[in-house]
LUMNU-238778 format. One record per residue (C-alpha): x, y, z; residue in one letter. Coordinates in steps of 0.5 Angstrom, whole numbers, padded with zeros to 4 digits, always signed. Layout:
<guzas>
XYZA
...
</guzas>
This chain:
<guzas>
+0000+0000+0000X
+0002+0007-0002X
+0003+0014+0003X
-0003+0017+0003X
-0004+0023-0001X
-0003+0028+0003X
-0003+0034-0002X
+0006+0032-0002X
+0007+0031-0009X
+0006+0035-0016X
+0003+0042-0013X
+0003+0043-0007X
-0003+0047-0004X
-0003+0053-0001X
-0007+0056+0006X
-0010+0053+0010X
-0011+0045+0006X
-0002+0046+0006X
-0003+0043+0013X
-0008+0038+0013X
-0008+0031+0015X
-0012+0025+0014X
-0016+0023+0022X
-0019+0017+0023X
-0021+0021+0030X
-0019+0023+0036X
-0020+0021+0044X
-0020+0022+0051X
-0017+0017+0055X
-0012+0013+0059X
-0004+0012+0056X
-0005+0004+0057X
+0002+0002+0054X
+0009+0006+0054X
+0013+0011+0060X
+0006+0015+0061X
+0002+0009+0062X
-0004+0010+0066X
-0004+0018+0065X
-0009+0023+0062X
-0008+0023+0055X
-0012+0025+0049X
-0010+0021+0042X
-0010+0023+0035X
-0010+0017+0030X
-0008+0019+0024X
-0011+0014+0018X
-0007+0010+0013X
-0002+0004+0014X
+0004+0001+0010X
+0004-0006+0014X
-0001-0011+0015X
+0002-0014+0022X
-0003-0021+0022X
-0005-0020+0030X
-0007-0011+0028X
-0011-0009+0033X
-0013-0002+0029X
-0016-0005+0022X
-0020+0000+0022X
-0015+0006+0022X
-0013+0003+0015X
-0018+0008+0011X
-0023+0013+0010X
-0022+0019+0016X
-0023+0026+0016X
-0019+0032+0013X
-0017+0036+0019X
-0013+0043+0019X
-0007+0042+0025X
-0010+0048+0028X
-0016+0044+0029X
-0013+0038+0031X
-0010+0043+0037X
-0017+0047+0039X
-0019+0040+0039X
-0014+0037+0044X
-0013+0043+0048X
-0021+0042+0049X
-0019+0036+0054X
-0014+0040+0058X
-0010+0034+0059X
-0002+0035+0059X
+0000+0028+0055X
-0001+0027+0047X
+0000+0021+0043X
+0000+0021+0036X
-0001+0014+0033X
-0004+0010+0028X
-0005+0006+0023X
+0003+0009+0022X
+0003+0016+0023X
+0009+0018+0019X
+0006+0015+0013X
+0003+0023+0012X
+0008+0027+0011X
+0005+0033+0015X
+0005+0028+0022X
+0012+0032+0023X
+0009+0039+0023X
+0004+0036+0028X
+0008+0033+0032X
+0013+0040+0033X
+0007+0044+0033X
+0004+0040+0039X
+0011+0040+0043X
+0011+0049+0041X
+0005+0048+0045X
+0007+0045+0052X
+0004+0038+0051X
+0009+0032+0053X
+0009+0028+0046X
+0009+0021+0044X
+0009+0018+0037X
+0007+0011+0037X
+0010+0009+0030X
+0012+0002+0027X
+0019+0003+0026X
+0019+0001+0019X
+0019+0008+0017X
+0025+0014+0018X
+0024+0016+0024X
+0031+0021+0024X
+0027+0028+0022X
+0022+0027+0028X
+0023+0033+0034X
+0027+0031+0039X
+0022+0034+0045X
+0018+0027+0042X
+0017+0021+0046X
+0018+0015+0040X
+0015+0009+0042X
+0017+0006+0036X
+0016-0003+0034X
+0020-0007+0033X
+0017-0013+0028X
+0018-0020+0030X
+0017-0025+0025X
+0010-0027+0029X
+0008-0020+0025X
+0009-0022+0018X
+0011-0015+0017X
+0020-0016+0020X
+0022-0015+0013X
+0020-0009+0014X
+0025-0007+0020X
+0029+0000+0018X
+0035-0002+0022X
+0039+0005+0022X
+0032+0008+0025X
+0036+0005+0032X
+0042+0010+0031X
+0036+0016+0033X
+0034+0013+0038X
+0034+0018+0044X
+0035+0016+0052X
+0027+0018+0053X
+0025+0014+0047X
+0022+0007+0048X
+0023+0001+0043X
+0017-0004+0043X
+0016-0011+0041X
+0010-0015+0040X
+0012-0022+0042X
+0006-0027+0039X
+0010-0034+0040X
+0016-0037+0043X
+0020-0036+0037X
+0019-0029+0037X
+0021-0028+0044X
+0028-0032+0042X
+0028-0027+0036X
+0027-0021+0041X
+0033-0023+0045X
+0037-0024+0041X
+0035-0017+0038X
+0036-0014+0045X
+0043-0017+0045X
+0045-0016+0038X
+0044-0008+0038X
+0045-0006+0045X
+0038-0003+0044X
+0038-0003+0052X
+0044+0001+0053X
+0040+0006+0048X
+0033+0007+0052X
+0028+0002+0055X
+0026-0004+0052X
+0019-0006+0052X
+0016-0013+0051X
+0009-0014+0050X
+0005-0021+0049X
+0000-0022+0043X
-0007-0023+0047X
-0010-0030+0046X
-0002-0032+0043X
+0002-0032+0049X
+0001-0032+0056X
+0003-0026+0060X
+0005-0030+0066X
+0009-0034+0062X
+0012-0029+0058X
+0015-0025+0064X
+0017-0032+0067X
+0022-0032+0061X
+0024-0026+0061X
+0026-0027+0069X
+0029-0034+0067X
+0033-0030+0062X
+0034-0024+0066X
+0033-0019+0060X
+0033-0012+0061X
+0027-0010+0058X
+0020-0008+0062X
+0015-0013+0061X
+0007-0010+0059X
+0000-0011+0058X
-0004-0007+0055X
-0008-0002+0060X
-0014-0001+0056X
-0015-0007+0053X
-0015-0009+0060X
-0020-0003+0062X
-0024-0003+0056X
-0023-0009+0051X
-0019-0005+0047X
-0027-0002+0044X
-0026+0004+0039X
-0025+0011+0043X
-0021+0007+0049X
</guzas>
C-alpha cells in the first residue's frame, strides 16, 4: 500500500489545506501501553498503514477518515485539557505532515508521544517527542519491514516495543536486544500478543533470562477490551 495522498507530491496546495492530515479520530482516555501509561491523554489517530502485521488491532484505521486542518487538531485536544498526546495509527509517519503536527504539539507545552511502526524513517521526528517505536518480530509477518538504521535516532527518552506472538518471537527479540545493544539506547518493551501467548509465561521467560526489558500488558485492553475511542 501506497503513502496517503496528503497533497506532498506534484503541486503543493497553499493556505489552509497545505497543513491538512487525514484523521480516523480523535479520543480522551487513559495511555495504556509505554512510560506514560495510565496518565490522561488525548489521541489523534491518523489514517492509513503500509504494513499488515496479522494480530493489528486497528484495522479499521487503515482507510477512510477525515481531513482535518492541524490548527484544528490543536483546538481540539486542547479541548480535553489533558498534558499528554500521542499521535498514532495505522502508521502515522505515512503522512508526510505528521512531523508538523508533532512540532506543533510540543510548541504548545504537551508531552508528546509517537506511536510509529519502526518501518519508516524516524530520523527527522522532533527530538522533544517520545517515539515508542516497534520492532516487528516474525510473528507479525511484517519484520521484513524493520528500518534498522532507525536505531541510531533513538533518543534515552525513546521506547523500542516488541510485539511477542510465540516462543519463537521471543528467542527472536532476545536476540535482537542483544545484538544491537537497544537496552543501552532506551528502554525496551516486551508485550505478548492477546490470546497467543500468556502473559505470565511470558514475564517467567523474561525473568529466566534476565533480560533488560520491561514486560507490559496493554491497560486499555484490560480496561475497556480494546473498544474503538479507549
Amino acid at each position: 500500500m501506497s503513502m496517503i495522498d496528503t497533497g506532498e507530491t506534484g503541486v503543493r496546495p497553499t493556505g489552509q489545506t497545505a497543513d491538512r492530515l487525514r484523521i480516523t479520530e480523535v479520543f480522551h482516555s487513559i495511555q495504556g501501553e509505554a512510560d506514560a501509561i495510565g496518565w490522561r491523554t488525548v489521541f489523534v489517530r491518523l489514517t492509513g498503514c503500509p504494513l499488515r502485521c496479522v494480530w493489528c488491532d486497528t484495522e479499521y484505521s487503515f482507510h477512510g477518515g477525515d481531513w482535518r486542518t492541524i490548527d484544528e487538531l490543536l483546538v481540539e485536544v486542547a479541548r480535553h485539557d489533558a498534558r499528554h498526546v500521542c499521535v498514532t495509527g495505522g502508521e502515522p509517519l505515512a503522512q508526510k505532515r505528521c512531523g508538523l503536527l508533532l512540532t506543533r504539539l510540543c510548541d504548545a507545552g504537551y508531552e508528546v508521544s509517537l506511536e510509529t511502526s519502526g518501518a519508516l524513517d524516524v530520523s527527522t521526528v522532533d527530538p522533544r517527542v517520545r517515539k515508542v517505536m516497534d520492532l516487528k518480530a516474525p510473528g507479525s509477518g511484517e519484520s521484513g519491514r524493520n528500518l534498522w538504521s532507525n536505531l541510531d535516532h533513538l533518543l534515552p527518552h525513546d521506547q523500542v516495543k516488541i510485539v511477542i506472538a510465540s516462543r519463537a518471537d521471543y528467542e527472536w527479540a532476545r536476540g535482537v536486544v542483544g545484538e544491537h545493544g537497544i537496552d543501552r539506547r532506551c528502554t525496551v518493551l516486551f508485550s505478548p500478543v492477546h490470546g497467543a501467548v500468556q502473559p505470565r509465561e511470558l514475564a517467567e521467560w523474561i525473568i529466566d533470562d534476565r533480560l533488560p526489558v520491561r514486560f507490559q500488558l496493554q491497560l486499555h485492553k484490560l480496561l475497556w477490551n480494546d473498544a474503538p475511542g479507549h
